[in-house]
C-alpha positions, 0 to 999 in steps of 0.5 A: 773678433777682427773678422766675421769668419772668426765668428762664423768658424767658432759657431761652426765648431759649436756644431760639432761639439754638438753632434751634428753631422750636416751643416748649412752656413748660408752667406748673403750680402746684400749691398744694394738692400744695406743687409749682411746676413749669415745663417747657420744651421745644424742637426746637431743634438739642439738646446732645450729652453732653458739652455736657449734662454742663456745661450748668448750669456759669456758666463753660461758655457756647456763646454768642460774646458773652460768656465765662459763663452764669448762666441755667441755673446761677442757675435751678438754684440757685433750684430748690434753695433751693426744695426742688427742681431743675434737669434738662435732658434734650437729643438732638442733633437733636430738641431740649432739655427743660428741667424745674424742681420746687421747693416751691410755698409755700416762704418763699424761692421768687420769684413768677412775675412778670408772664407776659403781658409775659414772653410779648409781650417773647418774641413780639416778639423772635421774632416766628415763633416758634410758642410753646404756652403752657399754665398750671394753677393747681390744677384749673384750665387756660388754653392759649395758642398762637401758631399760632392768633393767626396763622391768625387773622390770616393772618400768619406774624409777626403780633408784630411789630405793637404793636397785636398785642401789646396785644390779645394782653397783654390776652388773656393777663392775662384769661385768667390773672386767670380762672385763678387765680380772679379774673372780669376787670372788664368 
């Protein structure tokens, strides 16, 4: 994939394909320490150990619609190229952390790509879902939680609405622009 949101998107839909109904994505890039990592935790139905030991294999899928996944395995191959790695850590039950290192300035790593659009594109197609983003950038930290646009609204599924997403898209892309340092236009 050309860009690590692709990644982090197609993990957040594994997710949802396992039940889980709260998600963390936590996003740290750390410039001055040559360390990118993501982490991304769910308390979905989990992986026992034997689901667990080929969880990154393309040929091992628990998905009906298709024989192979490349998500995890193309995420990890990535990783390592980068000087780093892949891990899943699962309990049936609890749910599954899916945690990826890889050197922040290495000549090979993707860019992240475009979080906001990566975070309404989610949102939309599960629009229920209560998702804690949280993003550093060096000493720098944005938080952004669906729970609170939803008590704001009142609603349970307020994603379903364009103009929500707009509004939201907009937050997100201020909020990411004063986080990496940038002051947003008017």
């Amino acid at each position: 994939m050309k860009e690590i949101s692709l990644h982090i998107l197609d993990i957040l839909q594994n997710s949802v394909e396992a039940g889980a109904k709260e998600i963390l994505l936590y996003i740290k890039e750390d410039n001055h320490n040559d360390k990118f990592r993501i982490i991304i935790r769910d308390n979905g139905r989990g992986m026992d150990e034997d689901l667990l030991k080929c969880v990154v294999d393309p040929f091992k899928t628990t998905r009906k619609t298709r024989r192979v996944g490349l998500g995890l395995s193309l995420f990890q191959m990535t990783a390592r190229q980068c000087q780093g790695d892949l891990k899943v850590l699962s309990t049936p039950g609890k749910g599954t952390i899916v945690d990826v290192v890889m050197s922040y300035n290495h000549w090979d790593r993707p860019p992240l790509g475009n979080m906001p659009e990566t975070i309404i594109s989610f949102l939309m197609g599960s629009p229920s879902m209560n998702l804690k983003y949280v993003h550093r950038f060096d000493d720098r930290k944005m938080v952004f939680k669906t729970e609170e646009v939803k008590e704001m609204l009142e609603s349970d599924e307020p994603f379903k609405t364009a103009k929500v997403a707009y509004m939201v898209k907009g937050f997100l892309e201020q909020e990411l622009l004063k986080l990496y340092g940038g002051e947003p236009d008017g």
